[in-house]
FITOR-791638 format. One record per residue (C-alpha): residue in one letter; x, y, z. Coordinates in steps of 0.001 Angstrom, whole numbers, plus 500000, padded with zeros to 6 digits. Layout:
BEGIN
AXYZ ...
***
This chain:
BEGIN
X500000500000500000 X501456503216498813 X500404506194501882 X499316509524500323 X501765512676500726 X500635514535503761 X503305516645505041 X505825518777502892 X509776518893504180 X510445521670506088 X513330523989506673 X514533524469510281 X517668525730511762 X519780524260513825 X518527525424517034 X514862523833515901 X516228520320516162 X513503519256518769 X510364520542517175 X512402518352514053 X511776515700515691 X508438515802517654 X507211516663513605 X509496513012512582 X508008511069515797 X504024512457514590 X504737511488511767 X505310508186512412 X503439507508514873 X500385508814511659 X501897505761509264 X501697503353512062 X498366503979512708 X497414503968509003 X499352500941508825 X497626499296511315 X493728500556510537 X494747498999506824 X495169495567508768 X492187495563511199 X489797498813511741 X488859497713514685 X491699497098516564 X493473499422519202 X497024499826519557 X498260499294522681 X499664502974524751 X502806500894525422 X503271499807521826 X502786502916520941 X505448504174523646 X507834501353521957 X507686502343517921 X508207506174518938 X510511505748521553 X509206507366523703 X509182504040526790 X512662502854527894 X513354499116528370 X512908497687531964 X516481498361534043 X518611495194534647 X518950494425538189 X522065493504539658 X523226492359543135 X525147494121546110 X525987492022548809 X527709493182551973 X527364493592555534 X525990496467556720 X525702495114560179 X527951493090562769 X531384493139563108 X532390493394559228 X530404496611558291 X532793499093559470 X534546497388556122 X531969496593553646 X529670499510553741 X532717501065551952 X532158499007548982 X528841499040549116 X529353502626548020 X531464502432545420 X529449499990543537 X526680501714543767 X529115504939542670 X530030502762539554 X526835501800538510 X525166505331538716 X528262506383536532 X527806503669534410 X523416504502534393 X524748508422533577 X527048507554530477 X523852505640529443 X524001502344530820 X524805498695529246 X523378497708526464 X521022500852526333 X519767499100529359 X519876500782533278 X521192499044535744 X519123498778539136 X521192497993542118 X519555495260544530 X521354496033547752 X520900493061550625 X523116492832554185 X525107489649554542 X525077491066558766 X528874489392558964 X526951485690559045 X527720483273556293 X524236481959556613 X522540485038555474 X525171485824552989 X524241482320550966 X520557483136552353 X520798486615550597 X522740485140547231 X519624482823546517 X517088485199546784 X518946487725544894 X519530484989542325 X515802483030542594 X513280485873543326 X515209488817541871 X516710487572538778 X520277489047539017 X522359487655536484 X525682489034538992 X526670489457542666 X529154492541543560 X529682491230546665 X531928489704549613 X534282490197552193 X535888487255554743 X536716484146552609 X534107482441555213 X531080484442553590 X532219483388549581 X532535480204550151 X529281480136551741 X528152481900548444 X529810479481546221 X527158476585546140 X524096478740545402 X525961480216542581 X527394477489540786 X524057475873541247 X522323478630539387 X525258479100536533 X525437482841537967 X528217485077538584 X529777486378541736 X532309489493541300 X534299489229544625 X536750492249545075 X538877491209548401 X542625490243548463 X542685486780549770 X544126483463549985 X543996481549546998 X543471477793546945 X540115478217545412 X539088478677541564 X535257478725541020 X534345479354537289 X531521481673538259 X533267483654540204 X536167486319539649 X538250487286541752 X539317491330541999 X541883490971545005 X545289490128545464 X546311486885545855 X549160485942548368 X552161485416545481 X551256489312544307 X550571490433547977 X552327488930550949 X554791486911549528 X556849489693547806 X556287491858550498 X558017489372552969 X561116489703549881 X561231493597550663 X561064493125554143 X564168491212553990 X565605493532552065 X568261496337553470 X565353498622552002 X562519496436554014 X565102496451557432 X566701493170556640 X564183491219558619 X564347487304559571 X562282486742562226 X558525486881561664 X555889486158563771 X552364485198562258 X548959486077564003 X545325486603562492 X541873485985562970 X540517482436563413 X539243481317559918 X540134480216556363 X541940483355555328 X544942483514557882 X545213479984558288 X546057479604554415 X548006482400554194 X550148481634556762 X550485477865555208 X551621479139552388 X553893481971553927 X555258478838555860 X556157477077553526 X557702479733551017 X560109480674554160 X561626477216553847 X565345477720553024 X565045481675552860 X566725484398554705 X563764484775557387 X561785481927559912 X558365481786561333 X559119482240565310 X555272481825566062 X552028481867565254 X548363482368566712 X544836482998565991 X542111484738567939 X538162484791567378 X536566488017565222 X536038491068567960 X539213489962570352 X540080492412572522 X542717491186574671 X545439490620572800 X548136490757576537 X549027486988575954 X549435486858572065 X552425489861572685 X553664488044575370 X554317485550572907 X555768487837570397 X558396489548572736 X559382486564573884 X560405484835570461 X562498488373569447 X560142488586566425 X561027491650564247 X558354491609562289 X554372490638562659 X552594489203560133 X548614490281561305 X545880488824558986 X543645490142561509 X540558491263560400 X537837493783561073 X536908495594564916 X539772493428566662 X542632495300565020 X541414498335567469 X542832496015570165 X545366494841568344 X547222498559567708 X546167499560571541 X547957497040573185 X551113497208570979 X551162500192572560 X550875499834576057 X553568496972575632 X555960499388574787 X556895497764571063 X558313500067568415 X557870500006565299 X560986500979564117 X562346497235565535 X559143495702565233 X556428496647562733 X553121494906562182 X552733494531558331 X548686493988557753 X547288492757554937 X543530493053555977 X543538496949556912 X543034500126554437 X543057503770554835 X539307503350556058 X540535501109559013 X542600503808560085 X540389505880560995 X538413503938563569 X542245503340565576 X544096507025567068 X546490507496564768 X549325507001567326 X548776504017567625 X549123502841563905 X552001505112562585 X555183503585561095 X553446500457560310 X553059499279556674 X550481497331554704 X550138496307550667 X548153496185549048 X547629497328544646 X545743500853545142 X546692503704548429 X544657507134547984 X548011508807548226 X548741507232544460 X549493510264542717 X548038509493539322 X544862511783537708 X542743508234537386 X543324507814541141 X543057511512542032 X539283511572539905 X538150508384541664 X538997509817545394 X537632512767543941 X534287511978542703 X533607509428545862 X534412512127548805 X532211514477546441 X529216511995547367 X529676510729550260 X532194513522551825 X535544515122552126 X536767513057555444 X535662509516553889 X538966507655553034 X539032505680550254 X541232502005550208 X542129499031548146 X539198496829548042 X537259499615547068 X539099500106544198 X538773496664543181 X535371497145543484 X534666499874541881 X536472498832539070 X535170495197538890 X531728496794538103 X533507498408534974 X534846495254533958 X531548492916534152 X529967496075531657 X532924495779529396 X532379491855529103 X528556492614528462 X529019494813525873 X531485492886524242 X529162489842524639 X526084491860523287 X523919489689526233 X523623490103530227 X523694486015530117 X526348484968532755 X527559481957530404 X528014484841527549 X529773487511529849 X532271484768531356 X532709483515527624 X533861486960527228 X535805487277530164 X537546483735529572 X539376485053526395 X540797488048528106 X539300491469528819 X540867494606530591 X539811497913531494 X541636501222532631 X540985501257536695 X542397503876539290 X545270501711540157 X546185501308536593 X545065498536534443 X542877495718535544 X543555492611533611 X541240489240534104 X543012485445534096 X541163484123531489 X542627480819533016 X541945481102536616 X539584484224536679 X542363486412538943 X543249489728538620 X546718490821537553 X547915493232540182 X550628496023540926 X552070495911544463 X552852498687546110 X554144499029550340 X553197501660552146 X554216503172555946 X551701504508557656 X551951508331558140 X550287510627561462 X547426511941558745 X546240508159558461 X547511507454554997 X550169505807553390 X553351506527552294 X553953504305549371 X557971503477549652 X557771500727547142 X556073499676543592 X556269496509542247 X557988497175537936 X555039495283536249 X551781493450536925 X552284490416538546 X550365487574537228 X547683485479540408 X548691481979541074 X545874481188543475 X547833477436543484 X551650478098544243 X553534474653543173 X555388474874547034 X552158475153549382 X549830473223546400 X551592470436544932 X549844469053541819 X547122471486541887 X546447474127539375 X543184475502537452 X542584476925533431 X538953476990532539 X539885477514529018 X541409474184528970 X540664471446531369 X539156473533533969 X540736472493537885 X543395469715538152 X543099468658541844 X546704467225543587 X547158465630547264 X544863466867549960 X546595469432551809 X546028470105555487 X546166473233557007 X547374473810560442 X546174475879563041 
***
C-alpha cells in the first residue's frame, strides 16, 4: 500500500532540532496507525506499543546484586564498597548504561553471618533475577556463596585480596592473591630497604583466610633468609590481645605478620602500645587493613606500620586523584578511600565491558567473554582478568603509615604480577585453566592451626 503525501519537508535551523523531531516522531506515529487501521479497523494499539515504535518508553532496568554487611562486626569494612558499587553503577546509568539498558542495584546485608550471605545470594539469584553478585568480604562468607551460585550458573564478582586455593568458574576474583601480595612483600622486608628482617611472627583471625596464608607463607620461608618464630589465631572482635604479645616479645620477632581482620585490630594497635613495642624494631605489616581502618584506631597508635596492598589514595596518578575525587564528592571530604574499594569499583567496569562485548547480560556469555581476556583502565592502573583462573593481575605497592592516616607508598612493584591462586610449594599438583581442562586437583593438603 502506497500512503498519500501529507506533510511537505520543512526547513529548520539548527537550534529547531527538537520541534524536528516531535514533527518526525508524529509522523510516524500517523503511518503506524494507518498501517495498522489497513490491517484491522477495529483494533486498538496498545499505549505501550505505541510508547515502543516512537521511543518514547525505555526498556525495563537490569537488576544487579550488592551484597555486603551492613551490620555486625564486618560493616565498618563493607559499607565502603557498598558505596562504590553503587558509585560505579550510577556512573555507568549516567554515560547511558549497558546495552542501552539501566542498571538497578539490589542492595541486601550479609550482617557478617555466612548463613545470610548464601541466604541473601539465593534470593537475589531466585526471586530477583540478578544475572551478577558485587559482593563479599571474609573468605568464610564466599565460600558460603559458592554453592548457590554454581548451582544457578550465575556470577559472583568478589573484590577482596585473599588466599587463593580456590578457583570457582563463576566467580572472579578482583583481590590480590598471596604470590602478588604477601609473599613479595616478605622479599622487601628482607631487604636492606625492608630492614633486613628474619624473624617473623604470624597472628590473624581464626578462619580460612589467615590459616592459608600463613600455610603458604610457611612454607615459602623454607630455606630463605627469614623463619616463622610463632604463630596464633584469635576469634573476630578479640580484645585482649596481653598473651598473644607476650608471645611475640618473647620469640624476638622483628616483624608481625597480622591477617587480623575487622573491629579486633582496634585492640590489636592499643595494646602494641601499652607493651611498649616500636615500630621501628618491630612493625606489624597487615594485609587486611586500608586507609578506612585507620580511621576507627588514634592514629598514634598505627604510625610507622606498613600494609600492601595494589591501590593507596596517596597514588598520585589523575585516574586515582578523579576516583577519590568523585567518591568524597558523594559521600564527603573526610571519607577515606582504600584498596578493596578500588577493586570494586572497578570490577563493576569490567563485568559492563564483558557485556558489551558479549552483546547479552547472560552469565555463560559475559564469562565467555571474560575467559578470552578482557581489561579495562581502573584507578590503580590497568585491571587485567586470568582468562585461566579468573584472577586479577595486580601492581604491588608498600606503604608506611603516616600521622594523617595514609600511606606513604615506599615501594612499587615494575610490572603486573600475574595470580597463582595454586603456588607449586604450598599446592603440589594442583592448578586451574577453565579455558582448557578447567581444575586439576593434587594431594589433599592440610592446614594447620
Amino acid at each position: 500500500m502506497v500512503l498519500p503525501q501529507v506533510w511537505k519537508p520543512i526547513s529548520l535551523a539548527a537550534g529547531s532540532r527538537r520541534v524536528q523531531h516531535c514533527l518526525t516522531a508524529v509522523l510516524l506515529l500517523a503511518g503506524v496507525l494507518i498501517c495498522l487501521g489497513c490491517v484491522e479497523q477495529s483494533a486498538n494499539p496498545s499505549p505501550e506499543l505505541l510508547e515502543q515504535l516512537i521511543g518514547k518508553k525505555e526498556p525495563p532496568p537490569i537488576p544487579v546484586g550488592v551484597l555486603f554487611s551492613q551490620t555486625g562486626s564486618m560493616s565498618i569494612s563493607e559499607t565502603q564498597l557498598k558505596h562504590v558499587v553503587i558509585q560505579a553503577i550510577d556512573e555507568i546509568n549516567a554515560a547511558g548504561g549497558v546495552l542501552g539498558r539501566r542498571l538497578e542495584p539490589i542492595i541486601e546485608d550479609g550482617r557478617t553471618r555466612e548463613d545470610i550471605f548464601a541466604k541473601r545470594a539465593r534470593e537475589l539469584i531466585e526471586s530477583r533475577a540478578v544475572p551478577v553478585i558485587f559482593g563479599g568480604w571474609r573468605s568464610s562468607d564466599r565460600k558460603a556463596m559458592l554453592p548457590i551460585i554454581e548451582q544457578a550458573d550465575a556470577l559472583l564478582f568478589y573484590p577482596l585480596q585473599y588466599e587463593g586455593n580456590e578457583s570457582s568458574r563463576n566467580v572472579f576474583y578482583g583481590g590480590m592473591t598471596p604470590n602478588q601480595q604477601v609473599l613479595p612483600a616478605l622479599d622487601w622486608f628482607m631487604s636492606p630497604e625492608g630492614g633486613s628482617r628474619q624473624r617473623v611472627f604470624l597472628v590473624g583471625s581464626d578462619y580460612v583466610f589467615p590459616w592459608t596464608v600463613n600455610h603458604i607463607v610457611r612454607k615459602y620461608l623454607e630455606g630463605k633468609g627469614m623463619q616463622v618464630v610463632g604463630e596464633q589465631y584469635v576469634p573476630f572482635d578479640h580484645k585482649d590481645f596481653d598473651q598473644v604479645y607476650q608471645a611475640i616479645k618473647a620469640s624476638n620477632a622483628d616483624l608481625i605478620l597480622s591477617t587480623i581482620n575487622g573491629q579486633s585490630n582496634i585492640s590489636f594497635f592499643r595494646e602494641y602500645r601499652l607493651q611498649g613495642l616500636d615500630p621501628q624494631s618491630t612493625p606489624i605489616f597487615s594485609t587486611s587493613i586500608g586507609e578506612a581502618g585507620l580511621r576507627s584506631i588514634p592514629a598514634a597508635l598505627t604510625t610507622g606500620h606498613y600494609a600492601a596492598w595494589n591501590f593507596f589514595q596517596s597514588l598520585d596518578t589523575q585516574s586515582a586523584r578523579a576516583f577519590v575525587r568523585r567518591f568524597q564528592d558523594e559521600y564527603g571530604s573526610d571519607r577515606p578511600v582504600h584498596d578493596p574499594m578500588e577493586s570494586a569499583y572497578s570490577q563493576v567496569y569490567l563485568w559492563r565491558e564483558a557485556v558489551e562485548k558479549a552483546g547479552s547480560f547472560a552469565a555463560a556469555d559475559v564469562r565467555k567473554i571474560l575467559e578470552q581476556g578482557v581489561s579495562v583502565a581502573g584507578p590503580a592502573g590497568t585491571v587485567k582478568v586470568d582468562p585461566k583462573n579468573h584472577h586479577t593481575y595486580k601492581l604491588l605497592r608498600i606503604g608506611r603509615i603516616l600521622p594523617n592516616q595514609q600511606y606513604e607508598i615506599l615501594y612499587e612493584s615494575p610490572d603486573l604480577l600475574p595470580p597463582d591462586p595454586y603456588p607449586g610449594f604450598a599446592f603440589p599438583g594442583w592448578s586451574c585453566d577453565w579455558t582448557a581442562g578447567g581444575l586439576q586437583a593434587g594431594p589433599a593438603v592440610e592446614l594447620e592451626h
